[in-house]
N, C-alpha and C positions, 0 to 999 in steps of 0.2 A: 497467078499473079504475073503483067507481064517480066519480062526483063529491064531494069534500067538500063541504058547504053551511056555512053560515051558522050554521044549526041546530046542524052537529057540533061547532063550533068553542063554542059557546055552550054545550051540553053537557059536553066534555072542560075546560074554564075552568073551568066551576059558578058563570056568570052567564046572565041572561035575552040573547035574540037582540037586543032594541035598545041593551043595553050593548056587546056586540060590532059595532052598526050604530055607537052613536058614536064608538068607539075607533078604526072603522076611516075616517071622517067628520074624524080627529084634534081633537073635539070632550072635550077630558078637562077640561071646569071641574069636575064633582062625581065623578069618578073617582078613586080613590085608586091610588097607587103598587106594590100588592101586585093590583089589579084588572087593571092594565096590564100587571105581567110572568105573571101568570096567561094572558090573552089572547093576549100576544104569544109564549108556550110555546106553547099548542093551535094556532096559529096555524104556526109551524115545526114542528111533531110532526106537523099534520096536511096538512101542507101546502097549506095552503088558499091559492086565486086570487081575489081578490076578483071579482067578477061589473062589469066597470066600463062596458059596454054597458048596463046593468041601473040602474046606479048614476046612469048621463047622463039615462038616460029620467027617472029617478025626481027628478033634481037641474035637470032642463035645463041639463045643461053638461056639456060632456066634458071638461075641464081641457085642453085643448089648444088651444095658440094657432099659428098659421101667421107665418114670418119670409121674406119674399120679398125675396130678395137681385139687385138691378140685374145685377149682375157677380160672383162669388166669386171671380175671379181678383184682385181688389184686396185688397190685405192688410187694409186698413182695411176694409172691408165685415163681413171675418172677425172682427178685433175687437169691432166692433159685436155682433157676432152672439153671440160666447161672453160677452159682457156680457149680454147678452138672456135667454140660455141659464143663464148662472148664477142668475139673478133668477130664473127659471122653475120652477130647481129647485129653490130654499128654498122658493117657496109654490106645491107641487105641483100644477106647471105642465107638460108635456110639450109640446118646443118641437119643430116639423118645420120643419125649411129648404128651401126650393124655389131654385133658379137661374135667374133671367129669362134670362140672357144677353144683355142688352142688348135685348131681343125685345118691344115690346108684345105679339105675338100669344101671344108662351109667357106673357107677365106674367098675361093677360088667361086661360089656357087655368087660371092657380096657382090664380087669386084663384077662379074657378067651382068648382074641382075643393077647393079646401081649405074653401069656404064649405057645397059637398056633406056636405063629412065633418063638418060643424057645427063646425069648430074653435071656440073660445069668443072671438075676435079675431086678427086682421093687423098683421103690423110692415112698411111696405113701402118698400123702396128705389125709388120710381117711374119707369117710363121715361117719365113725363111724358106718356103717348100714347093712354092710356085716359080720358080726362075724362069720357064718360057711364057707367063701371064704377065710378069713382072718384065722381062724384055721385049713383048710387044707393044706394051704402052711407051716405056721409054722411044721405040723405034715410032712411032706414032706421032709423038712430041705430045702425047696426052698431057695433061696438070697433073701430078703424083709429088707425093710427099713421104718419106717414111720417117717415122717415129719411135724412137726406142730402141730400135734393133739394128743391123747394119747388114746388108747384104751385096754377098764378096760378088766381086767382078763385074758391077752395073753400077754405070755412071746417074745417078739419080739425086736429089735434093731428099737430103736426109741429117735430121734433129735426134743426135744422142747426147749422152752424159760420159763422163771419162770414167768408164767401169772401172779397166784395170789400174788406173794412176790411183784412185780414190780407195778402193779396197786393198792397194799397196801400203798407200802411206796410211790407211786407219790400224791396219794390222802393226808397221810397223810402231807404230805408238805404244800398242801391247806388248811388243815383244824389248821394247825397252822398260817396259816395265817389267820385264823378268819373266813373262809367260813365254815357254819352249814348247806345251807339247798344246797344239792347236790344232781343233777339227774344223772342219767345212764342208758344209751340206748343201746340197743343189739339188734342183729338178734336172731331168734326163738333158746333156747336154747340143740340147737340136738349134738353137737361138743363141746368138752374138752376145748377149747378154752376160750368159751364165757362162760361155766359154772365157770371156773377159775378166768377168770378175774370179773365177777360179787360175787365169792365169794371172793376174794380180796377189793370190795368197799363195801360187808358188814363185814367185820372181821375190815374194819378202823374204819368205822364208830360205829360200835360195842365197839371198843376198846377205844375211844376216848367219849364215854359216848353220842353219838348223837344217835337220833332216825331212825328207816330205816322208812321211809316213801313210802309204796309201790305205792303213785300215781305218784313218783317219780321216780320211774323206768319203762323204757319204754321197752317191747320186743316186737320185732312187724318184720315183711319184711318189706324190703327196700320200697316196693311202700306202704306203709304206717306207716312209719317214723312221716310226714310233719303232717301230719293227726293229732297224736300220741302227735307231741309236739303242736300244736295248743289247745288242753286239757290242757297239760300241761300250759303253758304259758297263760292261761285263769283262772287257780288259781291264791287263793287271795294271799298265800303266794308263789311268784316265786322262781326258784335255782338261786344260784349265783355263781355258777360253774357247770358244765356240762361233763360227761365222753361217750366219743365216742368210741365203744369198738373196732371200725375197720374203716380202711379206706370208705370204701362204706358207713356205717353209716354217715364216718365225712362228704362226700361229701349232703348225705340230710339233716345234720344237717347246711351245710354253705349255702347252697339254703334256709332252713327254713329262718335264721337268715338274708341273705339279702334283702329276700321278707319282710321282717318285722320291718328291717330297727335297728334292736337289734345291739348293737354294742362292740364288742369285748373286753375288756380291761376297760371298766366303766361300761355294764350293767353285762356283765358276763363274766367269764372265762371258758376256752375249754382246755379240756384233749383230746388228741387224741392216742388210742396205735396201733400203726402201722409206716411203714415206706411210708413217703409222698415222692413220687418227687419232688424236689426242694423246700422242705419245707421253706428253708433256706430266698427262693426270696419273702414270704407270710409276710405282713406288718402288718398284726393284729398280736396281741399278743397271740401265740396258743404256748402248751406245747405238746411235742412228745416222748410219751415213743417209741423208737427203739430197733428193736430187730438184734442183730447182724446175718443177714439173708448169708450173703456170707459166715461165720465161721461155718455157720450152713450146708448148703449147703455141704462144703469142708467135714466136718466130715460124712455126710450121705452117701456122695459115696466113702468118705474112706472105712467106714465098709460096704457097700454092694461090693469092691472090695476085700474084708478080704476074703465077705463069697462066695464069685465065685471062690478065690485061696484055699479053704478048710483050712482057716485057724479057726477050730472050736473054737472061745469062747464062754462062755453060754451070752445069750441075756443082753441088759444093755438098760439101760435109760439114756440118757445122756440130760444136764439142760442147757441151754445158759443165764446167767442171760439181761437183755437186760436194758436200763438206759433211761433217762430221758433226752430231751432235750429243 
């Protein structure tokens, strides 16, 4: 079959080829409404593909931007991401998602392989582990966005949540209700995250005159969690509140807890910071710091659409505070 062109479509309408270049450009300021569904017939009768190879070279841009996600297994990451994705799609954006897996070397293998394909900018959940990949695009004036994490000493456009303010004030809430001896468990502390939010449950406990007690905090990988609080919970003196510093954590801290038969609301209370699915339908008594992941989202591929329009601001930090539920 041959190929439709440009030409045919401009022909079968009975407009010239660059009224069909702007219609398809969605450049319609001097275009009238009887021009457009003209177009947009020849355009379905003849089935025409726009040439978008063709159109990049011609535009230097391919509408495509790259979303490098730390982990997808975190609900919250995925949020972020169909925020991202939405925006993308109102102002015809074509969004690819990669999976670091916690991995600088896959991080490091997205960022090459997506920058190949000339995406037009990066949304990146950072494993924090790439700093000279990470400062040659800033020095580049590349489009980059980071999300979630914060990394020290690069001026870059970057979408967090106030770890440590938020896990401050939720703890102290507990600790006014009269709970003194509190654990806190984290994955291995590599990412701004988890260092924030465990400097958040010692600045409370700090400030509230309590002891940090380091057999009480746990940092450990997920597959030894279970391991980790079995020690724990094998002291004479146990916690009577608990901080989950991430969804994954929560999930082998609620596996520990029901192999153990520990029960939620009389032996102990659970902090979890993250956003759960359907947290709402869970009948034990758990508290959920949330972080406003869709606002956050919206704003990251704001500013990575500022910086593909050259609209140069200098680099900012921007803070979501996130609340308690």
């Amino acid at each position: 079959m041959e190929k439709v062109t440009m030409a045919d479509v401009a022909k079968a309408a009975g407009v010239s080829k660059s009224t069909v270049s702007q219609y398809l450009n969605k450049r319609f300021e001097y275009m009238g409404e009887k021009t457009k569904l003209k177009i947009e017939e020849a355009i379905e009768k003849l089935g025409y593909q726009p040439n978008f190879i063709a159109r990049s070279l011609k535009q230097k841009r391919t509408s495509m931007v790259g979303i490098i996600v730390a982990n997808i297994t975190h609900y919250f990451s995925t949020e972020i991401s169909r925020a991202i994705e939405d925006f993308c799609h109102k102002h015809d954006l074509h969004a690819i998602v990669c999976n670091a897996d916690d991995d600088p070397e896959k991080e490091k293998k997205y960022i090459e392989m997506l920058r190949a394909k000339q995406v037009d900018g990066l949304i990146i959940f950072p494993t924090g582990q790439n700093n000279e990949l990470y400062k040659s695009m800033v020095r580049q004036s590349y489009p980059v966005v980071f999300v979630d994490r914060r990394v020290e000493n690069l001026e870059v456009f970057s979408v967090i949540t106030d770890n440590t303010n938020s896990t401050y004030k939720a703890l102290q809430h507990f600790i006014e209700k009269g709970h003194k001896n509190i654990a806190f468990v984290v994955q291995p502390l590599t990412v701004s995250t988890r260092i924030d939010r465990l400097a958040g449950y010692k600045k409370a406990l700090t400030e509230s005159g309590l002891e940090i007690n380091p057999e009480f905090i746990i940092e450990s990988n997920i597959s030894e969690v279970k391991s980790k609080l079995e020690q724990l919970f094998s002291l004479e003196v146990k916690p009577t509140l608990l901080f989950a510093a991430n969804d994954r954590v929560f999930m082998a801290v609620g596996e520990f807890l029901k192999e153990k038969g520990i029960k939620l609301g009389k032996e102990l209370e659970l902090i979890v910071f993250d956003n759960i699915p359907f947290s709402h339908l869970l009948e034990a008594p758990i508290s959920f710091i949330i972080q406003p992941a869709t606002e956050m989202g919206k704003k990251a591929a704001e500013l990575l659409f500022e910086q593909i329009n050259k609209e140069n601001t200098p680099p900012e930090v921007f803070v979501f505070p996130s609340r308690m539920s």
